[in-house]
C-alpha positions as CSV (number, residue, x, y, z in Angstrom):
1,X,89.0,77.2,83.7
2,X,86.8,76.0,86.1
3,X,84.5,78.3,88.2
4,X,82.3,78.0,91.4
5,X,80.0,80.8,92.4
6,X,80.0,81.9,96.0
7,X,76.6,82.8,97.2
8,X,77.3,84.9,100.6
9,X,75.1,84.4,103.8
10,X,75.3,88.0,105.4
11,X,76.2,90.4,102.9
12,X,73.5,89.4,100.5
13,X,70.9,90.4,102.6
14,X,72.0,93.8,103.8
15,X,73.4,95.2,101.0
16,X,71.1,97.6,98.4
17,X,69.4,95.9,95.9
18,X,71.1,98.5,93.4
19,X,74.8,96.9,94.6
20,X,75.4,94.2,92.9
21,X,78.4,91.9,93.5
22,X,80.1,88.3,93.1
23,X,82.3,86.0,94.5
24,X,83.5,83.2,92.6
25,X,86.5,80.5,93.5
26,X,88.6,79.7,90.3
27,X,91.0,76.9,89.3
28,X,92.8,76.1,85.6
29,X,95.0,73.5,84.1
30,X,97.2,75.6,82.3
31,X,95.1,75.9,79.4
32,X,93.8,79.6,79.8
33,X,93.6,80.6,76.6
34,X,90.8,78.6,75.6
35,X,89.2,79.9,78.7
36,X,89.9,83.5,77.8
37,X,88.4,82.7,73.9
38,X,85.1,80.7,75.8
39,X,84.1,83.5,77.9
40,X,85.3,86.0,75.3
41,X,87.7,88.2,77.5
42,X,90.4,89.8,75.1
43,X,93.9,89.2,76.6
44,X,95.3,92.6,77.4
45,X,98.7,93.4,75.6
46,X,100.7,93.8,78.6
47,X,99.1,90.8,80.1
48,X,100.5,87.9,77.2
49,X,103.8,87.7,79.3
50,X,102.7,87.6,82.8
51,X,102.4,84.5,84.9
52,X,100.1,81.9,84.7
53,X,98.2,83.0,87.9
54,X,98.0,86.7,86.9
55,X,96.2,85.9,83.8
56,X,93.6,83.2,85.5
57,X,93.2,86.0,88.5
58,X,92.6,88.5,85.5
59,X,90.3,86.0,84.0
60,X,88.3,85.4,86.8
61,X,87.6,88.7,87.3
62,X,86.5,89.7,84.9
63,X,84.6,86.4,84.1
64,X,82.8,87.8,87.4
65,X,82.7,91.5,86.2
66,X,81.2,90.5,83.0
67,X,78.5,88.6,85.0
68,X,77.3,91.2,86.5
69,X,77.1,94.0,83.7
70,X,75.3,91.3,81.7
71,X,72.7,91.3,84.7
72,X,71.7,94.9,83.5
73,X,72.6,94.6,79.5
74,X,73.1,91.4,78.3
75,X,75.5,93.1,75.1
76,X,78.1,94.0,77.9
77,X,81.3,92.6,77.9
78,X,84.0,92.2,80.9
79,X,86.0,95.5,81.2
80,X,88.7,96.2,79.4
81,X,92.1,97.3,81.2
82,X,92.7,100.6,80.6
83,X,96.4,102.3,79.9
84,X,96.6,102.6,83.9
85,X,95.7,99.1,84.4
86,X,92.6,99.4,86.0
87,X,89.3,98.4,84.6
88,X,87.8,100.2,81.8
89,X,83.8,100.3,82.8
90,X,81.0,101.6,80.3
91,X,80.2,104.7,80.8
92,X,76.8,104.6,82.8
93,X,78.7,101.8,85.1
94,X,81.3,101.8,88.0
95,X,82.5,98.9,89.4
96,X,85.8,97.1,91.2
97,X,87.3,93.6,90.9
98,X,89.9,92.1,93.2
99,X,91.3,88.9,93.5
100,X,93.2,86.7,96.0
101,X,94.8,83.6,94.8
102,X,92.2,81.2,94.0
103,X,88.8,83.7,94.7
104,X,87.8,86.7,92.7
105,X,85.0,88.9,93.6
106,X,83.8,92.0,92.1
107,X,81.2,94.9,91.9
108,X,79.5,96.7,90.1
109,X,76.8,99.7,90.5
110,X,74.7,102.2,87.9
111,X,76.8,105.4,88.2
112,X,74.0,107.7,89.7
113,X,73.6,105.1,92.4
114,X,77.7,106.2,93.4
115,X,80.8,104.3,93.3
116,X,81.8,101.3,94.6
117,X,85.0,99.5,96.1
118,X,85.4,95.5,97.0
119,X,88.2,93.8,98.5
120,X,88.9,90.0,99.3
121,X,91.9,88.9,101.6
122,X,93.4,85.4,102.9
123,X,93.3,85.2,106.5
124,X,96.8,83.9,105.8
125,X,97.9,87.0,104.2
126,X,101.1,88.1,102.5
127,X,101.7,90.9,104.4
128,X,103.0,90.3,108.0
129,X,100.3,91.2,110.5
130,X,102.9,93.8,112.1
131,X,103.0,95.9,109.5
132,X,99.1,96.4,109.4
133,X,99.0,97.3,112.9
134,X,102.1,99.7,112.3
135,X,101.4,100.8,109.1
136,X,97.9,100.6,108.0
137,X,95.7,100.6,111.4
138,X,95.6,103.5,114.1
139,X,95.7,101.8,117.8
140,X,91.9,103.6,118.5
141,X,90.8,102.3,115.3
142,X,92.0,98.7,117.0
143,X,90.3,99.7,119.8
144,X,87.0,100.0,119.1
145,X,86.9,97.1,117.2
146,X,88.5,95.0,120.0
147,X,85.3,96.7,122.3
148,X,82.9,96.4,119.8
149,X,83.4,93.1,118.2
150,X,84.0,89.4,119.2
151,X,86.9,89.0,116.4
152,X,90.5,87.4,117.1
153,X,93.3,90.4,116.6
154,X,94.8,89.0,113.3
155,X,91.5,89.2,111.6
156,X,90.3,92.5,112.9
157,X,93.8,93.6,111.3
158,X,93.2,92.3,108.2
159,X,89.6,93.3,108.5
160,X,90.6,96.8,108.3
161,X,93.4,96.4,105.8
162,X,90.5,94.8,103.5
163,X,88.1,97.3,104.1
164,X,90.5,100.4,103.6
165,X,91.8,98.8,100.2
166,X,87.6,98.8,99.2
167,X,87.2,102.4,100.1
168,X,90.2,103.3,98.3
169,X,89.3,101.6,95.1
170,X,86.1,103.4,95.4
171,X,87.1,106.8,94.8
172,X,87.7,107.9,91.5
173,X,91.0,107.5,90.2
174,X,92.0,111.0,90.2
175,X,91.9,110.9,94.3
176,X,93.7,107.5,94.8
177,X,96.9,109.5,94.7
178,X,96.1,111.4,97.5
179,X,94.9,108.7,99.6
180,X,96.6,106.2,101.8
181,X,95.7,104.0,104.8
182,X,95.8,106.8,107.0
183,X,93.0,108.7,104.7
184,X,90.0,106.6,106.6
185,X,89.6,106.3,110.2
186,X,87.1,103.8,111.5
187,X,84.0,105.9,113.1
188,X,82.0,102.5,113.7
189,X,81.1,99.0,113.1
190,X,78.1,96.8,113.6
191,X,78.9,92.9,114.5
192,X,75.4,92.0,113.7
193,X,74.7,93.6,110.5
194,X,78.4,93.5,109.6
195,X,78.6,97.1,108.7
196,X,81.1,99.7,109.7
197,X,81.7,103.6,108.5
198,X,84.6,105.4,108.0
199,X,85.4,108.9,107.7
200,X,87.6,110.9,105.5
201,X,90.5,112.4,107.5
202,X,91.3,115.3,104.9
203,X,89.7,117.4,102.5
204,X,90.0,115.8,98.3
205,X,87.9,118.8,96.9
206,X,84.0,119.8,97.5
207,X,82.5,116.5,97.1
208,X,84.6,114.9,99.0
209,X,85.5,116.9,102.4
210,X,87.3,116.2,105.6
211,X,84.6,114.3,107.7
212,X,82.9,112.6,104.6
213,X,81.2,109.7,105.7
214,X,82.3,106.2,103.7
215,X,80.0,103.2,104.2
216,X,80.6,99.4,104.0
217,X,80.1,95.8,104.7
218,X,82.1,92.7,105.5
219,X,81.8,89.1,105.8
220,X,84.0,86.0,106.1
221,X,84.2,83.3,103.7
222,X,85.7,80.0,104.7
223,X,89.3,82.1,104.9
224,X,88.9,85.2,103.5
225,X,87.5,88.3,104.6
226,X,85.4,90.0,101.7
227,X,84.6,93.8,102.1
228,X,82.4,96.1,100.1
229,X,82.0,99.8,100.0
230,X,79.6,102.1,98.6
231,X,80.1,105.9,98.2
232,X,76.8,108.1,97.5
């Protein structure tokens, strides 16, 4: 497999020095498992039947993931996936992947730093721009990001889409299934520093209430759209 690190211009130099993320663009000549025995990344159970692409967009991310635990302790190894398919993180870690075709990015933070959530999306996305302005985007969240920023209207769709997929991978798993698009309305966004805050729209428990205040960052990459959120 071969890998190209993607150093970010924006995000880079905003973003808390305890936040650490990557963004790398992958490609493979059908020979993955020598890649996944090179970078020593066990090949889940469930995984040895999927498609080609699945396991080289599972690779990369966790080629990525591992990259960045290794950053802190160099004896870490890339997360396993766990019987719900997400990543299992070490203990004193949290961190996300995603993965879009041919990029991967992901992100990881110390837990008594927070959580974190990260997102990358084609500008050519899979999902018909319709359906995120129906489904996923309210039209004042549209709005203010039409006032506020200098953005064409299919990528402050996917924008959002991106940046509400990184909030909801940044709440602990035992939330997600009480969350959905609708769970985060945009409260603000900053064109020049690239930053924008959302709000919880209803109560989870007492950490997390109705109002609670969810910060993150975006940038675009060639033709993605990468997003990162950080919950304190």
């Amino acid at each position: 497999m071969k890998i190209c690190w993607f150093q970010t211009k924006h995000i880079i130099k905003v973003l808390p020095d305890y936040i650490h993320f990557t963004v790398l663009r992958f490609a493979w000549n059908g020979a993955l498992d020598d890649a996944f025995r090179i970078y020593d990344v066990p090949v889940p159970r469930r995984l040895a039947s999927a498609t080609k692409q699945r396991q080289a967009e599972y690779l990369a991310g966790r080629i990525g993931a591992q990259k960045l635990l290794q950053h802190f302790d160099i004896t870490l190894r890339a997360p396993l996936m766990a019987d719900n398919r997400a990543p299992s993180w070490p203990s004193s870690y949290r961190g996300a992947i995603s993965h879009d075709r041919d990029f991967a990015s992901a992100a990881v933070i110390k837990m008594h730093y927070g959580r974190v959530g990260i997102d990358i999306e084609s500008l050519s996305p899979k999902i018909a721009l319709n359906t995120i302005s129906q489904r996923i985007a309210s039209a004042r969240e549209i709005d203010t990001l039409i006032t506020t920023s200098d953005l064409l209207l299919d990528h402050i769709l996917l924008l959002l889409f991106s940046a509400k997929e990184s909030a909801y991978k940044a709440f602990p798993r035992e939330h997600q299934q009480h969350l959905d698009f609708h769970s985060f309305e945009l409260r603000d966004i900053d064109p020049h520093l690239q930053q924008f805050t959302f709000s919880l729209t209803h109560t989870l428990n007492h950490e997390y209430e109705a109002g609670f205040s969810v910060k993150g960052w975006y940038e675009f990459l060639e033709n993605r759209v990468l997003t990162l959120v950080h919950l304190h």
